[in-house]
MARBALO-423880 format. One record per residue (C-alpha): residue in three letters; x, y, z. Coordinates in pm, whole numbers, plus 32768, in hexadecimal, padded with zeros to 4 digits. Layout:
REM residues N
alaXYZ...
This chain:
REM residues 82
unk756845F126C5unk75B946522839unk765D4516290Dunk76CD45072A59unk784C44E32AB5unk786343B22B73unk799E42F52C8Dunk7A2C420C2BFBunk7B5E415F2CBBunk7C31427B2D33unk7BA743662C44unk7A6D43FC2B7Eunk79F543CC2A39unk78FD4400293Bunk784942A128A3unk782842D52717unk76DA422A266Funk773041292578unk768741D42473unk774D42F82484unk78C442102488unk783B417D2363unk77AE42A422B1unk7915432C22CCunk79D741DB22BFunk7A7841FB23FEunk7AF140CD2497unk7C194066253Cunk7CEF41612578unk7CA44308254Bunk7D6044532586unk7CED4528263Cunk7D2B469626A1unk7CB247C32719unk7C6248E5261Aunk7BE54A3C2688unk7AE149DB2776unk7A84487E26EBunk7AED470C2704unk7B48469225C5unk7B644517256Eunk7BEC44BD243Dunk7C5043592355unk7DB04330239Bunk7E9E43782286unk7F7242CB21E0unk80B742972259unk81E54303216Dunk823341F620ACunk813E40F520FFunk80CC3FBA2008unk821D40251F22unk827D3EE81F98unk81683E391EFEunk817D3EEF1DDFunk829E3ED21D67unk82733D331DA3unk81463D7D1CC3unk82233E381BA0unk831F3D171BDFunk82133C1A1BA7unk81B03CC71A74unk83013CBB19C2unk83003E6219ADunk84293EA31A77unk852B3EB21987unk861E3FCF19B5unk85C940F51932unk872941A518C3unk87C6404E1884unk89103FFA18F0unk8A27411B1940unk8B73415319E0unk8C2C42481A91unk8D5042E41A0Eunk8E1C427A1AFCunk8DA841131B44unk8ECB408E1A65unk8FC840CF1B8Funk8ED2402F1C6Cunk8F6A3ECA1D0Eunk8E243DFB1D8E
């Protein structure tokens, strides 16, 4: 498919069909980058971390976060004044 790059604003761009975003499942936000000679657009990924939050509400909520090891001490927790 050939397009034509376009003003928009300050600056160009490229308008995507809306088949193709939802072929691919783009929406919102993308990455994008330049590789070799194309531009590549891309589903962002995941941040580190993210929904851990939510999940671990979820094990919570589920009664399956008991401790795994059980309960321990150090050593030197004795001399310890809290």
């Amino acid at each position: 498919m050939r397009t034509t790059i376009r003003r928009m604003g300050n600056s160009q761009g490229v308008l995507i069909p809306k088949p193709i975003l939802a072929q691919l499942g783009l929406e919102g936000e993308v990455d994008i980058a330049v590789e070799d000679d194309a531009l590549v657009i891309r589903k962002p990924q995941k941040k580190a971390r993210e929904g851990w939050a939510e999940a671990s509400q979820d094990v919570a909520a589920a009664g399956d976060d008991a401790l795994v090891m059980g309960e321990f001490s150090n050593a030197d927790d004795s001399v310890l004044m809290w």
